[in-house]
C-alpha positions in Angstrom: 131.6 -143.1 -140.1 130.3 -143.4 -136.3 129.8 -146.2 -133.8 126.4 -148.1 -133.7 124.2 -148.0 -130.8 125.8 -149.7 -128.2 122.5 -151.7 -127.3 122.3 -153.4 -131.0 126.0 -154.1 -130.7 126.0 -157.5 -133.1 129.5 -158.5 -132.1 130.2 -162.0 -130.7 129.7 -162.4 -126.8 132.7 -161.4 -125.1 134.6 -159.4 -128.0 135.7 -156.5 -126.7 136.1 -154.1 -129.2 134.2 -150.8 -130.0 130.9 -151.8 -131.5 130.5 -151.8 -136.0 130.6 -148.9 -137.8 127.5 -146.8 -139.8 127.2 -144.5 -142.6 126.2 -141.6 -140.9 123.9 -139.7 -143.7 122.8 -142.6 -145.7 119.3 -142.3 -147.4 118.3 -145.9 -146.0 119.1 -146.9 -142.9 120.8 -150.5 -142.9 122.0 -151.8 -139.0 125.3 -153.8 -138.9 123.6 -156.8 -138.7 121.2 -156.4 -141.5 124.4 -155.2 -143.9 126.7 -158.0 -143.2 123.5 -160.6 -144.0 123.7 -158.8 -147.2 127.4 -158.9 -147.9 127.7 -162.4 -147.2 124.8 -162.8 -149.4 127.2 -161.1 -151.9 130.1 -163.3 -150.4 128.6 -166.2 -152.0 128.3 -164.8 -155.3 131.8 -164.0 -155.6 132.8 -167.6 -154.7 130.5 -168.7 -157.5 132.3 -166.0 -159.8 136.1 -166.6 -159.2 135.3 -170.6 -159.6 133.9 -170.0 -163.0 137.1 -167.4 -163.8 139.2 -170.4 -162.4 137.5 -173.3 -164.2 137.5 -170.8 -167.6 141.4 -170.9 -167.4 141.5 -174.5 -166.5 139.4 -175.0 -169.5 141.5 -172.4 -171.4 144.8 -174.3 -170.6 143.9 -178.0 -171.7 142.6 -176.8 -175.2 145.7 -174.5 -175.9 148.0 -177.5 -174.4 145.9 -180.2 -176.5 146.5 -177.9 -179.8 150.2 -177.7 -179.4 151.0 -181.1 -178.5 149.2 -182.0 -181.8 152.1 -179.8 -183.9 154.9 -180.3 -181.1 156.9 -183.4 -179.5 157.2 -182.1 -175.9 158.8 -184.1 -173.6 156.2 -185.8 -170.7 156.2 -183.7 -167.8 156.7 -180.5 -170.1 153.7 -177.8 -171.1 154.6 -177.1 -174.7 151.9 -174.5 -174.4 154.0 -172.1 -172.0 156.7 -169.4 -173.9 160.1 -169.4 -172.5 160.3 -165.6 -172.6 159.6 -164.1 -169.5 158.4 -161.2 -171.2 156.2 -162.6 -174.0 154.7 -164.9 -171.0 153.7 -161.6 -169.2 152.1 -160.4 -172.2 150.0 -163.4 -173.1 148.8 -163.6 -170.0 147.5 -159.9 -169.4 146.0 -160.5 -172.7 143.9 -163.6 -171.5 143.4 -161.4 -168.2 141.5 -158.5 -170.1 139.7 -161.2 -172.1 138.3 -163.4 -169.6 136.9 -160.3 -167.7 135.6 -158.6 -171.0 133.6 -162.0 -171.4 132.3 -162.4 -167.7 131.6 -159.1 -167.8 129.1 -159.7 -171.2 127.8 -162.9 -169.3 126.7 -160.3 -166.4 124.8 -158.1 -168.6 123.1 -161.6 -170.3 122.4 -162.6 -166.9 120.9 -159.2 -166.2 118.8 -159.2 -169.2 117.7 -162.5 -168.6 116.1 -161.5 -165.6 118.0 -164.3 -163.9 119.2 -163.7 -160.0 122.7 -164.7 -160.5 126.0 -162.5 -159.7 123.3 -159.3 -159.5 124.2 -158.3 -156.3 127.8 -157.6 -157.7 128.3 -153.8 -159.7 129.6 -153.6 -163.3 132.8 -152.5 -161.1 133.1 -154.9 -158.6 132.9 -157.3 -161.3 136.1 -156.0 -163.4 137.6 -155.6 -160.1 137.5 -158.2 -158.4 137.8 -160.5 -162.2 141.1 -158.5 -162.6 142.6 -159.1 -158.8 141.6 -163.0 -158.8 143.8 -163.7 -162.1 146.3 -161.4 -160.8 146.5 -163.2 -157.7 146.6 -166.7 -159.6 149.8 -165.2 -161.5 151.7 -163.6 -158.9 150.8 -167.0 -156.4 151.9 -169.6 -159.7 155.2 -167.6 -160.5 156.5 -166.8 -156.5 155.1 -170.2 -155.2 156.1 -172.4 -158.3 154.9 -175.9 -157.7 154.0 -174.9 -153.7 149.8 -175.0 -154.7 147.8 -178.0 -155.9 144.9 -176.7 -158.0 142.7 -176.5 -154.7 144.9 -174.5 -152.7 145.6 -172.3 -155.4 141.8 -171.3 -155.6 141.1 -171.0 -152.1 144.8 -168.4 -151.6 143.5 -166.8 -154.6 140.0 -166.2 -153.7 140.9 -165.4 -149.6 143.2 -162.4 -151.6 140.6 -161.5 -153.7 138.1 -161.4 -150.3 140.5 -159.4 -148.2 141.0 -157.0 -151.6 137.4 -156.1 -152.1 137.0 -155.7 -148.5 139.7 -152.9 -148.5 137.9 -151.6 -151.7 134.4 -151.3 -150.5 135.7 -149.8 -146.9 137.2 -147.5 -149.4 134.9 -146.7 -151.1 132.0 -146.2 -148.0 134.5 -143.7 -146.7 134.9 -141.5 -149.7 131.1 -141.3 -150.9 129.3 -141.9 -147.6 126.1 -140.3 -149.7 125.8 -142.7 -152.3 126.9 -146.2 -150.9 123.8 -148.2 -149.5 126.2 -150.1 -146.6 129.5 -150.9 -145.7 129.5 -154.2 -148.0 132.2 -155.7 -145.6 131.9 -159.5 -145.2 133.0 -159.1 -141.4 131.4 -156.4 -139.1 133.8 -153.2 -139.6 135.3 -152.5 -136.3 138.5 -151.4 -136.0 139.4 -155.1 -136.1 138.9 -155.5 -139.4 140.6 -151.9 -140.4 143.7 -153.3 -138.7 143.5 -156.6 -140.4 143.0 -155.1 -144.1 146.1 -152.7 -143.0 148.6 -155.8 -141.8 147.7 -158.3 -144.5 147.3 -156.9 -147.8 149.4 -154.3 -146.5 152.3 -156.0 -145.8 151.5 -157.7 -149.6 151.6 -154.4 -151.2 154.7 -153.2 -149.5 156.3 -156.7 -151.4 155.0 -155.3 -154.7 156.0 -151.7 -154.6 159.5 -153.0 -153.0 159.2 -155.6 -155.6 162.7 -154.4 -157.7 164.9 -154.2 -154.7 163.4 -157.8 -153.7 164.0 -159.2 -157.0 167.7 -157.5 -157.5 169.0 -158.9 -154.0 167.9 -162.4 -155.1 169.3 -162.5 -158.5 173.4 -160.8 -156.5 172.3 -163.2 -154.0 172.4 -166.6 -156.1 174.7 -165.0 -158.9 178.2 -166.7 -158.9 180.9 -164.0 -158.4 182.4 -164.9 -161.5 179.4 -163.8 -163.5 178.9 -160.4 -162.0 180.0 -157.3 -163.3 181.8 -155.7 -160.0 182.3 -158.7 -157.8 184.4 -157.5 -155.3 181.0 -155.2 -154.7 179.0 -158.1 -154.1 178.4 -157.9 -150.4 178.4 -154.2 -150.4 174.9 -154.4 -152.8 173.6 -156.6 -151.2 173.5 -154.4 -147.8 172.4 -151.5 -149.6 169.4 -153.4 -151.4 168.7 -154.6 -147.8 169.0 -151.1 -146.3 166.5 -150.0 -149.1 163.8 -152.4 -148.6 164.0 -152.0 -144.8 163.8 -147.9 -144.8 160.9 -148.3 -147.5 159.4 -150.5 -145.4 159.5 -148.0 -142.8 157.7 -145.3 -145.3 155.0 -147.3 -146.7 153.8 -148.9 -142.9 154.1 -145.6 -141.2 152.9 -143.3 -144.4 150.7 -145.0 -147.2 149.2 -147.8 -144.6 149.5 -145.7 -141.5 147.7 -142.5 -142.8 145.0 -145.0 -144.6 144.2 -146.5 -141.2 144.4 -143.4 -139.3 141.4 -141.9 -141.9 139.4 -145.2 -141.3 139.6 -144.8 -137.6 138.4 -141.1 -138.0 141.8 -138.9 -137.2 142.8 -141.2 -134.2 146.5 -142.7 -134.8 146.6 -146.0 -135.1 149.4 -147.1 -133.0 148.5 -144.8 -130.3 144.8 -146.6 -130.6 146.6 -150.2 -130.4 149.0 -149.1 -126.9 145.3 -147.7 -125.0 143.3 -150.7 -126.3 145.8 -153.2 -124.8 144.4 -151.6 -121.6 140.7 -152.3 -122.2 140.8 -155.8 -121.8 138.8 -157.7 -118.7 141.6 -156.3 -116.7 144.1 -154.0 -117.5 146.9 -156.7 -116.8 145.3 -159.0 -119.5 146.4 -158.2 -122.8 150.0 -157.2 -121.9 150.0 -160.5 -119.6 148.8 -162.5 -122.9 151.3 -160.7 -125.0 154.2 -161.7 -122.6 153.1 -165.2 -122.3 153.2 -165.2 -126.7 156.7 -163.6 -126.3 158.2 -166.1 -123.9 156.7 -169.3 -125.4 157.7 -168.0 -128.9 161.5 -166.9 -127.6 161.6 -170.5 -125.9 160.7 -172.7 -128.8 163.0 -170.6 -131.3 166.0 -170.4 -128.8 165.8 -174.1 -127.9 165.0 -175.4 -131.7 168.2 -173.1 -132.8 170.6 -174.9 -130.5 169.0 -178.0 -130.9 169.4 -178.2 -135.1 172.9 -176.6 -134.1 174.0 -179.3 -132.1 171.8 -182.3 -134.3 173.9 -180.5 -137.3 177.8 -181.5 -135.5 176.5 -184.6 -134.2 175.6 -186.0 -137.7 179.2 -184.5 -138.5 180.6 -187.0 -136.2 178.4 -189.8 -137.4 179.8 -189.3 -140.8 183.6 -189.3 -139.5 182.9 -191.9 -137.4 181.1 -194.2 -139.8 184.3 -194.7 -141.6 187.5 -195.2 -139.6 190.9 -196.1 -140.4 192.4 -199.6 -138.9 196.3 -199.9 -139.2 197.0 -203.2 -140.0 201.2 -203.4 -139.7 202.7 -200.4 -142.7 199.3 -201.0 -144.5 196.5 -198.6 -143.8 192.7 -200.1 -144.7 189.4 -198.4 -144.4 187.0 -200.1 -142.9 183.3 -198.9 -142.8 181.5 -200.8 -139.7 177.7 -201.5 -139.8 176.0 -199.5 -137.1 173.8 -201.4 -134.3 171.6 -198.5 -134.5 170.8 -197.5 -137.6 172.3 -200.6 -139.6 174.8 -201.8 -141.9 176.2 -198.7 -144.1 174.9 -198.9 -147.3 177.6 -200.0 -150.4 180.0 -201.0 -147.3 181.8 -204.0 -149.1 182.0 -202.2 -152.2 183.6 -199.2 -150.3 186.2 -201.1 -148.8 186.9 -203.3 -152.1 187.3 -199.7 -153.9 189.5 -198.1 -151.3 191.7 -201.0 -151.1 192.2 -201.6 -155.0 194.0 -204.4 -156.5 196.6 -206.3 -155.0 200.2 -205.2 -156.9 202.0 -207.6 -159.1 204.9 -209.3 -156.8 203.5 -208.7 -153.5 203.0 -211.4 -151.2 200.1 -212.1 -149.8 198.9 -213.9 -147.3 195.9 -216.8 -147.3 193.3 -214.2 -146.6 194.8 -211.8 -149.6 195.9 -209.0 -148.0 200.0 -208.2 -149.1 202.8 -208.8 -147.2 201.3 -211.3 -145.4 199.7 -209.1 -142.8 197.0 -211.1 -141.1 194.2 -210.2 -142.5 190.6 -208.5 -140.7 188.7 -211.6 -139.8 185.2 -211.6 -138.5 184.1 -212.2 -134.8 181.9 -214.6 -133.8 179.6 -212.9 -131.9 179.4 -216.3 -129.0 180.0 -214.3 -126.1 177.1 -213.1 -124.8 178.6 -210.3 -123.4 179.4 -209.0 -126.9 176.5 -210.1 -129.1 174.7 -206.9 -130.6 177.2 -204.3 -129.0 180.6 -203.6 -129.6 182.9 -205.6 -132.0 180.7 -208.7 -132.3 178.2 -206.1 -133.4 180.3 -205.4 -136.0 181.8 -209.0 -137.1 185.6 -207.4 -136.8 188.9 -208.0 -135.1 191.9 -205.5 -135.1 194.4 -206.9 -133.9 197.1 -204.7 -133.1 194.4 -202.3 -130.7 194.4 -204.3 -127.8 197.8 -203.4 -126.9 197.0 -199.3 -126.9 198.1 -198.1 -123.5 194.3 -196.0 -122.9 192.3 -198.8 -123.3 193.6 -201.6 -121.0 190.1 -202.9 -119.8 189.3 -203.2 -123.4 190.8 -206.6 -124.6 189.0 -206.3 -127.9 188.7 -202.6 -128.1 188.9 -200.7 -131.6 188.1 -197.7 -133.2 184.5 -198.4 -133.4 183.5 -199.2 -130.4 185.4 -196.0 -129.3 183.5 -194.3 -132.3 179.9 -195.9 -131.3 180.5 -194.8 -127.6 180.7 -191.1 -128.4 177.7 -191.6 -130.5 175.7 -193.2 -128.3 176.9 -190.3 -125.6 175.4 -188.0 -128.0 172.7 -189.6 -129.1 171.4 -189.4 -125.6 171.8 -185.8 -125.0 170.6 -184.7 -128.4 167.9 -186.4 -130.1 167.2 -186.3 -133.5 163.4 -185.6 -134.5 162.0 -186.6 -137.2 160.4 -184.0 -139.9 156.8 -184.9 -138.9 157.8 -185.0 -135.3 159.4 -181.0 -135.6 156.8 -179.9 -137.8 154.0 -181.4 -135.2 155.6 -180.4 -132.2 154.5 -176.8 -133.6 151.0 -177.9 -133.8 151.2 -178.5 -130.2 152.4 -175.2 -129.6 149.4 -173.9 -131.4 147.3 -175.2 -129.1 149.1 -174.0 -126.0 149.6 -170.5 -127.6 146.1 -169.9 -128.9 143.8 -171.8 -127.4 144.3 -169.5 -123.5 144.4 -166.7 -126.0 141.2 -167.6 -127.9 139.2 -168.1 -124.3 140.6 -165.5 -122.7 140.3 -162.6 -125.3 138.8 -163.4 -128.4 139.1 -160.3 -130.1 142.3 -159.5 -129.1 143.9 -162.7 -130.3 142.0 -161.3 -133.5 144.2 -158.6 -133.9 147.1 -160.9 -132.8 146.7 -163.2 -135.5 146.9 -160.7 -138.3 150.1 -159.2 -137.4 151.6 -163.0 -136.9 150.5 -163.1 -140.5 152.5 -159.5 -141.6 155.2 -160.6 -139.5 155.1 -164.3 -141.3 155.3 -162.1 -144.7 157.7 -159.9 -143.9 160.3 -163.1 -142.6 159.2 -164.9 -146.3 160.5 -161.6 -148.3 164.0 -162.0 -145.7 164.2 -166.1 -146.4 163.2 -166.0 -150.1 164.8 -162.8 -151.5 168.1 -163.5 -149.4 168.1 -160.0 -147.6 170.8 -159.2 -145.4 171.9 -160.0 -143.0 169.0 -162.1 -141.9 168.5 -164.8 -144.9 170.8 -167.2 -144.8 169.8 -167.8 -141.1 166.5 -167.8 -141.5 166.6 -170.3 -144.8 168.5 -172.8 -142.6 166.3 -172.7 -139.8 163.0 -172.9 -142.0 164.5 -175.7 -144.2 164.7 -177.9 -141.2 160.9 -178.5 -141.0 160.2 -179.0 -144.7 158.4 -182.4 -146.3 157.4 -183.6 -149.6 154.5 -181.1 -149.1 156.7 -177.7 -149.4 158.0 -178.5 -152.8 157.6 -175.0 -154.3 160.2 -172.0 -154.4 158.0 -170.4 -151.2 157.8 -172.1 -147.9 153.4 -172.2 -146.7 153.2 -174.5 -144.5 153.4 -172.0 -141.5 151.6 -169.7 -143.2 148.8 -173.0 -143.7 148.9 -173.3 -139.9 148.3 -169.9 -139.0 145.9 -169.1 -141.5 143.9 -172.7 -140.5 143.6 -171.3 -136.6 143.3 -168.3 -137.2 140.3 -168.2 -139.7 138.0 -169.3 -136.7 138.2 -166.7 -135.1 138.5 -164.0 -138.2 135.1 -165.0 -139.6 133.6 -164.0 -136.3 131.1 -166.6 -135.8 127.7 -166.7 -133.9 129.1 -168.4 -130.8 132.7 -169.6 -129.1 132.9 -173.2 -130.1 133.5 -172.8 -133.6 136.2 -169.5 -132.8 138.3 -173.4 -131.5 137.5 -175.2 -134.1 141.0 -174.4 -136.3 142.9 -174.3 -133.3 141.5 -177.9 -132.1 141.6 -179.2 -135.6 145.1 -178.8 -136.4 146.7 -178.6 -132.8 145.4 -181.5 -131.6 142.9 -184.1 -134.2 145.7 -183.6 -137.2 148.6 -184.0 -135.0 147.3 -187.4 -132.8 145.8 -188.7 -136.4 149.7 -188.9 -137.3 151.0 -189.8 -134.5 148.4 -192.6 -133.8 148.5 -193.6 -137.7 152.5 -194.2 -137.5 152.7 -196.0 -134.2 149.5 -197.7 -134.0 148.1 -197.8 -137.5 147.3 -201.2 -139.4 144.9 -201.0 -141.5 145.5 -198.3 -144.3 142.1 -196.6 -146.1 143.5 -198.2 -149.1 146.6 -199.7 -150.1 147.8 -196.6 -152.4 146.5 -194.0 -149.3 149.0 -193.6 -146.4 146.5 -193.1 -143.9 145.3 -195.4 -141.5 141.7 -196.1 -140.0 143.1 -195.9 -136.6 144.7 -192.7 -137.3 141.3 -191.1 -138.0 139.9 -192.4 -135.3 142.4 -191.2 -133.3 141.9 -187.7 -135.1 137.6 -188.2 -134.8 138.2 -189.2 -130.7 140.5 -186.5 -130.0 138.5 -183.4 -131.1 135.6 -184.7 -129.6 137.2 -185.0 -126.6 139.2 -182.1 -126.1 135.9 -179.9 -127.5 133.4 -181.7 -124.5 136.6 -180.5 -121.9 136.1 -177.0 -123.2 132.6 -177.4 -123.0 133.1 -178.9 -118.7 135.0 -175.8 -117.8 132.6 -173.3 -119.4 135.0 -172.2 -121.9 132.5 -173.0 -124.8 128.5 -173.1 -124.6 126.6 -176.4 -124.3 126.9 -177.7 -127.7 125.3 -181.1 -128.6 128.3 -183.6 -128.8 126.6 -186.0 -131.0 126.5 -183.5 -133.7 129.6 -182.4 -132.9 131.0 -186.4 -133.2 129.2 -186.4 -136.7 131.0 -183.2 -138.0 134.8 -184.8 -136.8 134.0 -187.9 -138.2 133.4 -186.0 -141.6 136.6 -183.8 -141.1 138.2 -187.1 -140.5 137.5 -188.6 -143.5 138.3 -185.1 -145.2 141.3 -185.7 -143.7 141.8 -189.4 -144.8 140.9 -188.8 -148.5 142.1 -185.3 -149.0 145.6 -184.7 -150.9 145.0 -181.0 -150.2 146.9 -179.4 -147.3 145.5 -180.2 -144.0 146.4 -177.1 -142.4 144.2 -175.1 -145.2 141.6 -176.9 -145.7 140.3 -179.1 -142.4 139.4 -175.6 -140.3 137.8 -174.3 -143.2 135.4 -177.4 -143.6 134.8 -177.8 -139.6 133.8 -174.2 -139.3 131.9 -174.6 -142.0 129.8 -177.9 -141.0 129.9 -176.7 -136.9 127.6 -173.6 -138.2 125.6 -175.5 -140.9 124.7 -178.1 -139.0 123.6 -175.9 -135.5 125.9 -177.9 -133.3 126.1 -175.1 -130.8 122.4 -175.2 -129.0 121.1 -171.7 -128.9 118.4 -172.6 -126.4 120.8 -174.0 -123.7 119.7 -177.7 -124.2 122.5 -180.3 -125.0 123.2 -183.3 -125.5 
């Protein structure tokens, strides 16, 4: 392969990256441009193709469900049709794998014959290829992620690995018979951009599969009792050498299989030598390493400072659970009292507690008027008429200790207890560590998307490019350590992830970062025609999907409809805010002159995608802007806008 001619260079304006790659001694003569207008042509018929695979099994599964439900009572909620055997599952499944793509295959050759123009610009071989990956994909993506896809999200994860696969396979495949292939049938330009992408992303996903038995035998140690395994006083012991086996194989495949593979597309030059020397090539030599360091220290703040702060929110719910329930010595009886906070409310089964803890009252003790034995006076409630004392302290709490007062450390505290004592150290540390809530954390990383990629986006597309796809390896690599319990990094990295999960990460795999980098970063992977819709994801997601929550909790009223959680004003806050923060982009010459009406319009619709949409946001919103941005010409090509 060589470089195109520097003059016909089809790459956005300001990438800098070496120019697309040719076949050097092809018999037709195909230019970049012209080849990737025909393998997006081809793009298209491969969506069209895996959505019939998909619907097929859809199909496939309601009649095979519908047929054993008619000889079976299964439970609700259950699929009757499924085998419990792990291995027969496998088998069945392989099975309906070679089927389905014998039949597509046959519809292919009917279609041909037919003279009809669909799925023609797809080989016999890139049919069974790319038919064989897709329900592979589906398989691997429903057994690791179990329940972590709706139906949507599982096509589009399925189909992206499917993209990225054929991609590699046709790159391949131009490089080993340069004589016989037509074009580079990439559905990006092939610079060195996209050899490095195809090497971190699927090539981080094959190292999972070949390491796959190491992966698989440190989960199974890992959630094993001790009890139940054969040499348990070896636990720990195999569980560093499966570590130390995935990490040194890791180590072999990314510097030998991946590492010579890239090194062959780049034509003999190494690849990490070609990554340190292209760092250097950037507007100024300063800029790359200067955006790197900026990623590193905003990254190293926002992990350092959310560590201590779940450490420090973890002891002071600790306290709040000790102090919720504290212990009032009433004479040589002791009786548990659990007080009604002023903050967060009355503790939930608190008269229940008490009468439980307390029990009943022994045969032959005396008790007093109230009921408490031995005639101890009994815990009577405060009337909270001092004004002083209404909503804080004891009146708060509608008790009276009265043997506390005469403590020797609290003698300005007449009507001091426990509580109050309790409820001051809370407060105390309520003020200095404030507890988020799981939108708030998981939004708060939204805004640091927008801080992190948006200067990196303007600055230097094509290297945040590159930057993206090895946040994505690294993002894979950190799943295999949470999810396959590797030493000695699992356990810490499980806590900290499982701090920012919602009803939305119910599967076995944790997405939703993976969702957010994906959503801002496929902007500026599909290398667009212009730089506004390279900020679409980033803009999206960082800012419209954060505000719309954030406006829709605080300031919503009016819901969509009553079963939707989503508010009108949180859409418009979402509409509003894109709009906004795209015409600033467009003021300081970041973006061209686009024509903001348009660009209004095409929120408005994402907002209402937004609104109606059970898919994940973070998937699906960037993927529909970009889309509609580019469909419907918002960026003026002729310098004209609105």
């Amino acid at each position: 392969m060589t470089a195109a001619d520097p003059s016909g260079n089809p790459m956005p304006s300001g990438w800098l990256v070496e120019t697309p790659m040719t076949l050097p001694h092809s018999a037709t003569v195909v230019t970049p441009l012209e080849a990737l207008l025909l393998s997006r042509r081809y793009l298209v018929s491969q969506a069209t193709f895996c959505a019939t695979i998909l619907l097929v099994h859809v199909c496939a599964s309601w009649v095979t469900e519908a047929r054993h439900r008619k000889k079976l009572v299964v439970p609700e909620g259950e699929v009757s049709s499924v085998p419990r055997k792990e291995g027969r599952r496998t088998y069945l499944y392989i099975l309906f794998t070679v089927s389905v793509t014998l039949w597509i295959l046959c519809v292919r050759i009917a279609l041909k014959e037919a003279k009809l123009g669909i799925w023609q610009s797809m080989s016999y071989f890139e049919v069974v290829a790319s038919a064989m990956f897709f329900q592979f994909s589906l398989y691997i993506c429903v057994r690791l992620a179990h329940r972590g896809f709706t139906f949507g999200e599982l096509g589009l994860v399925a189909f992206g690995a499917t993209v990225l696969f054929m991609e590699l396979m046709n790159l391949t495949i131009a490089k080993l018979w340069p004589l016989t292939t037509p074009y580079i049938k990439t559905f990006r330009l092939p610079t060195p951009l996209l050899v490095f992408q195809i090497a971190l992303i699927p090539g981080s996903l094959l190292t999972g599969f070949l390491l796959s038995p190491l992966l698989y035998l440190s989960r199974h140690i890992a959630q094993r009792p001790v009890r139940r395994l054969r040499y348990p006083q070896e636990k720990q012991k195999h569980r560093r050498l499966l570590a130390l086996g995935f990490y040194v194989g890791t180590l072999v495949i990314v510097g030998g299989l991946i590492g010579l593979w890239s090194r062959w597309c780049l034509g003999g030059r190494d690849p990490w030598v070609y990554v340190v020397f292209w760092m250097l090539e950037g507007r100024n030599k300063w800029t790359r390493p200067a955006l790197v360091a900026y990623w590193a220290l905003l990254i190293s703040i926002s992990v350092a400072g959310w560590t201590r702060q779940l450490a420090r929110s973890k002891r002071w719910r600790q306290m709040n659970v000790r102090g919720s329930i504290h212990i009032a010595n009433v004479g040589m009886t002791e009786t548990l009292v659990a007080p009604s906070s002023p903050r967060y409310g009355p503790v939930p089964g608190q008269s229940s507690f008490s009468a439980m803890m307390q029990g009943p009252t022994p045969q032959g003790v005396a008790t007093n008027p109230a009921g408490q034995p031995g005639g101890i006076p009994a815990v009577a409630p405060v009337e909270p008429t001092d004004p002083a004392l209404a909503g804080e302290g004891i009146a708060g709490y509608g008790i009276r200790l009265p043997n506390l007062p005469n403590l020797p450390n609290l003698p300005d505290l007449p009507n001091a207890n426990f509580s109050h004592v309790a409820t001051d150290l809370l407060d105390a540390a309520d003020k200095h560590v404030p507890t988020l809530s799981v939108n708030a954390r998981r939004k708060f990383f939204h805004a640091l998307a927008v801080v992190m990629f948006v200067p990196g986006i303007a600055v230097d597309a094509a290297f945040t490019h590159l930057a993206f796809s090895g946040a994505f390896a690294l993002f894979t690599f950190t799943e295999y350590v949470r999810y396959f319990a590797l030493y000695p990094f699992g356990a810490a990295v499980h806590v900290f992830m499982n701090e920012f999960l919602d009803s939305k990460d119910g599967g076995t795999a944790i997405l939703s970062h993976f969702y957010l980098l994906t959503g801002c970063a496929n902007s500026v992977w599909f290398e667009g025609p212009s730089r506004l819709p390279q900020f679409t994801g980033t803009l999206v997601l960082g800012v419209g999907d954060a505000l719309a929550s954030i406006v829709g909790k605080r300031l919503g009223r009016y819901r969509w409809f009553a079963a939707n959680p989503k508010t009108i004003e949180g859409s418009a806050g979402f509409v509003v805010s894109v709009s906004v923060c795209a015409w600033l982009l467009r003021v300081f010459g970041t973006v061209e002159v686009f024509s903001i009406p348009r660009f209004a319009m095409v929120a408005g619709l994402a907002g209402g995608l937004e609104a109606f949409s059970v898919q994940n946001d973070n998937l699906t919103l960037p993927l529909y802007m970009w889309a509609m941005v580019v469909l419907l010409d918002v960026v003026d090509q002729n310098g004209a806008g609105a």
